[in-house]
VEXKOL-660620 format. One record per residue (C-alpha): residue number from 1; residue in three letters; chain; x, y, z. Coordinates in Angstrom, 2 decimals. Example, Ala and Ser with C-alpha at 12.3 -4.5 7.8 and 13.67 -1.06 7.14 Angstrom:
<pts>
<pt 1,'ala','A',<12.30,-4.50,7.80>>
<pt 2,'ser','A',<13.67,-1.06,7.14>>
</pts>
This chain:
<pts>
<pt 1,'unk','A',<50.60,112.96,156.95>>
<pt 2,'unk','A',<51.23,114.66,153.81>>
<pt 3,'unk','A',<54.63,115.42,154.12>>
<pt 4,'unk','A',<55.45,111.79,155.45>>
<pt 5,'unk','A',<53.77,110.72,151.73>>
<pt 6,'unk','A',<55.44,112.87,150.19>>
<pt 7,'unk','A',<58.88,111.86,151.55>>
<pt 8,'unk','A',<58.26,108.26,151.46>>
<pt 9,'unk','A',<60.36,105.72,149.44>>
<pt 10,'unk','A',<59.23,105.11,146.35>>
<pt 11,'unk','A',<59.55,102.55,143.27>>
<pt 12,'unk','A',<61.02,104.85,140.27>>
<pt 13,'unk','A',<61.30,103.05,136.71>>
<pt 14,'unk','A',<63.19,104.15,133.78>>
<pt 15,'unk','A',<64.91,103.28,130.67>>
<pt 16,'unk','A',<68.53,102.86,130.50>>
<pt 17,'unk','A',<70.03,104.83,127.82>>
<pt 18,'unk','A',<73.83,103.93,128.98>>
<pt 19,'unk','A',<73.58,100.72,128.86>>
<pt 20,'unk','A',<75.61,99.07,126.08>>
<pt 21,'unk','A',<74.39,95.34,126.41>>
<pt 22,'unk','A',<70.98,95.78,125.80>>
<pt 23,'unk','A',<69.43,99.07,124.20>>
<pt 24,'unk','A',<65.89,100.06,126.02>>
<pt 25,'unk','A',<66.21,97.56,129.18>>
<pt 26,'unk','A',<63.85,99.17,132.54>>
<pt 27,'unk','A',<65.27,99.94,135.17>>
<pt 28,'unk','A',<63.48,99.65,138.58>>
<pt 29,'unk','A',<64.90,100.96,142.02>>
<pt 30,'unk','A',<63.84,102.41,145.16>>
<pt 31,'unk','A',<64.21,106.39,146.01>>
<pt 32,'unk','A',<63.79,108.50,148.68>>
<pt 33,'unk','A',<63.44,112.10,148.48>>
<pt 34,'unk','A',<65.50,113.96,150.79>>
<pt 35,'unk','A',<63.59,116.21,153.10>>
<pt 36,'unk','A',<64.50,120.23,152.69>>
<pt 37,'unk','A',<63.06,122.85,155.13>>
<pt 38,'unk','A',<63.02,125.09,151.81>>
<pt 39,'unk','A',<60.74,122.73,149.75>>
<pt 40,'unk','A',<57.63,124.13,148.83>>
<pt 41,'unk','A',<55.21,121.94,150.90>>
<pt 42,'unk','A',<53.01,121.31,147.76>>
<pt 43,'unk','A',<55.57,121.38,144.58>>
<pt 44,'unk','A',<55.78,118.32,143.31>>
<pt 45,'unk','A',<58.76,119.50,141.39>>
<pt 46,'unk','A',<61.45,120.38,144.08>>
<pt 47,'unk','A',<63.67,122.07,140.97>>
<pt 48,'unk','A',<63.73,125.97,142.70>>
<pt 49,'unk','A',<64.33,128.03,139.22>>
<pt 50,'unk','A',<60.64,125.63,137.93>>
<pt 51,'unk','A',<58.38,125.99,140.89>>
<pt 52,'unk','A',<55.84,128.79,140.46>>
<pt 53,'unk','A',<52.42,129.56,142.15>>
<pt 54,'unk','A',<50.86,128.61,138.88>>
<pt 55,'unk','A',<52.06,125.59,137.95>>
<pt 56,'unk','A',<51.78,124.82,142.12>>
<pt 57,'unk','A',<48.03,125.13,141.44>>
<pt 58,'unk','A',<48.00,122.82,138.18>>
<pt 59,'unk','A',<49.66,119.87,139.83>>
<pt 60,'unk','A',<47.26,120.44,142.64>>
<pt 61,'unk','A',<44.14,120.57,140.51>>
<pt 62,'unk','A',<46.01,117.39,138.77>>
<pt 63,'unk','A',<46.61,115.14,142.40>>
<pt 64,'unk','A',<42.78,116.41,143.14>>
<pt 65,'unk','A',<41.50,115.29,140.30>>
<pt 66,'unk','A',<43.15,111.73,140.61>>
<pt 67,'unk','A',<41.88,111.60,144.15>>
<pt 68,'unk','A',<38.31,111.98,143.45>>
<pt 69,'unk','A',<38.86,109.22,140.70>>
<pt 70,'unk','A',<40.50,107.09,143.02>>
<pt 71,'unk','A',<37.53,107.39,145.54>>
<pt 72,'unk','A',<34.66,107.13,143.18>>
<pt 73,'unk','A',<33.68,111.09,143.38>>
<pt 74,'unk','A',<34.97,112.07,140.20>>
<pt 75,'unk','A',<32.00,112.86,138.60>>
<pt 76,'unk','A',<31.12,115.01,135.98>>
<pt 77,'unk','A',<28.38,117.97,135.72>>
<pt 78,'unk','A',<25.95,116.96,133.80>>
<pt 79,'unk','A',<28.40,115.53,130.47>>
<pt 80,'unk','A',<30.43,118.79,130.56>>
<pt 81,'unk','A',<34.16,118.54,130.86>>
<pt 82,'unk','A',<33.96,119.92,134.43>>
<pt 83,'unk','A',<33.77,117.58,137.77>>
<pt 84,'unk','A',<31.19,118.24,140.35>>
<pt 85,'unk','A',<33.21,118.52,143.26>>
<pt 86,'unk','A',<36.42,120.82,142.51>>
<pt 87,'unk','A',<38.63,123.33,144.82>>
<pt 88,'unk','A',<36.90,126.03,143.88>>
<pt 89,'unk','A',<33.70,124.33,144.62>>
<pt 90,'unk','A',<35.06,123.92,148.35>>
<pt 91,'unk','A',<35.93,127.57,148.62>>
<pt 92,'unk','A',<31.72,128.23,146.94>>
<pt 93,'unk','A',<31.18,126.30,150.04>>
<pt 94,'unk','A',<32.82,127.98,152.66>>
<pt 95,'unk','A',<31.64,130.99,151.27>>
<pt 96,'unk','A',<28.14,130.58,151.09>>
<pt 97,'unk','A',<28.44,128.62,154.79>>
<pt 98,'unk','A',<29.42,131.67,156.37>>
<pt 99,'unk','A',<27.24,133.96,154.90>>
<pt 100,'unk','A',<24.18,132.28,155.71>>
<pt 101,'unk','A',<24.89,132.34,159.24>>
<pt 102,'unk','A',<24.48,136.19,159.02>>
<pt 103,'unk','A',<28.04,137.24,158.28>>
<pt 104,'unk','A',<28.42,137.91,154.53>>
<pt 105,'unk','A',<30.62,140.78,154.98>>
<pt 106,'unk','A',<33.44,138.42,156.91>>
<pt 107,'unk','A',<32.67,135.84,153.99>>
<pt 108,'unk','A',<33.85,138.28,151.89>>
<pt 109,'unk','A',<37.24,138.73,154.07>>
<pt 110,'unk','A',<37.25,134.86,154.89>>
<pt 111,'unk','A',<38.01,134.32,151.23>>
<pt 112,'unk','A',<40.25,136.69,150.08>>
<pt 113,'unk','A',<37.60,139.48,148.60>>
<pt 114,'unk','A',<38.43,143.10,149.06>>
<pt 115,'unk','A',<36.65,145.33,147.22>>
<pt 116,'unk','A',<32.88,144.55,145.72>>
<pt 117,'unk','A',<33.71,140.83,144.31>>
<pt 118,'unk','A',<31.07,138.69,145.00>>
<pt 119,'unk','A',<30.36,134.73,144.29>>
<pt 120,'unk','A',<27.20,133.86,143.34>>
<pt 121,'unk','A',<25.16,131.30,145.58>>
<pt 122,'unk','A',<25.56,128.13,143.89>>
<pt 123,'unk','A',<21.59,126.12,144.19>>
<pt 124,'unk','A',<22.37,123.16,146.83>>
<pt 125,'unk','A',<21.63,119.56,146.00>>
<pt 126,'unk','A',<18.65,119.32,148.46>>
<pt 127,'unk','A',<17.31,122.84,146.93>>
<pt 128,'unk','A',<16.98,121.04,143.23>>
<pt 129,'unk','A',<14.49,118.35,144.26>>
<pt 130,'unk','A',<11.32,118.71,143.11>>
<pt 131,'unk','A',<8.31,118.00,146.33>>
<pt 132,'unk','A',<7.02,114.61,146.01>>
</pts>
């Protein structure tokens, strides 16, 4: 699905600087990225010399962060800068899923650790509330 939305025709505007009739007129047309079995599969810049891992993970963060807006989920913590629900937040997650089924040690593989690393246990949601 992602690649078909990523590929899809799209409406691009711009202003004309060549034009000599009138100076700043828009320009609308259609465009359709042409597919490349060497495209990064998240880069939304397909310029090869640009792309790097870093700036990969930016425009992700970036798309994310639009999503959750566009849903309603973009929250923030608690009027700090940072959103409630982030990647890294998934990855806490996963983590902390896994481990307390009994397998912290392949939690620790799952996401990438190798040596001693650790991520601390984030309190749940349902942990916070105060008994009634």
């Amino acid at each position: 699905m992602w690649i078909d939305y990523k590929y899809r025709t799209r409406r691009v505007s711009y202003n004309d600087q060549h034009n000599t009739t009138s100076k700043n007129k828009t320009v609308t047309e259609y465009r359709t990225p042409i597919k490349d079995d060497s495209d990064q599969v998240f880069a939304v810049y397909q310029n090869k010399a640009i792309t790097k891992t870093l700036s990969l993970y930016r425009d992700l963060v970036k798309s994310f962060a639009k999503t959750l807006d566009r849903i309603g989920k973009g929250a923030r913590e608690d009027g700090n800068r940072r959103r409630q629900i982030t990647l890294h937040s998934f990855r806490r997650f996963v983590k902390t899923t896994i481990s307390d089924l009994g397998y912290a040690d392949y939690s620790e593989y799952f996401i990438g650790h190798t040596g001693a690393k650790r991520i601390q246990k984030k309190q749940r949601y349902s942990e916070r509330l105060s008994p009634i």
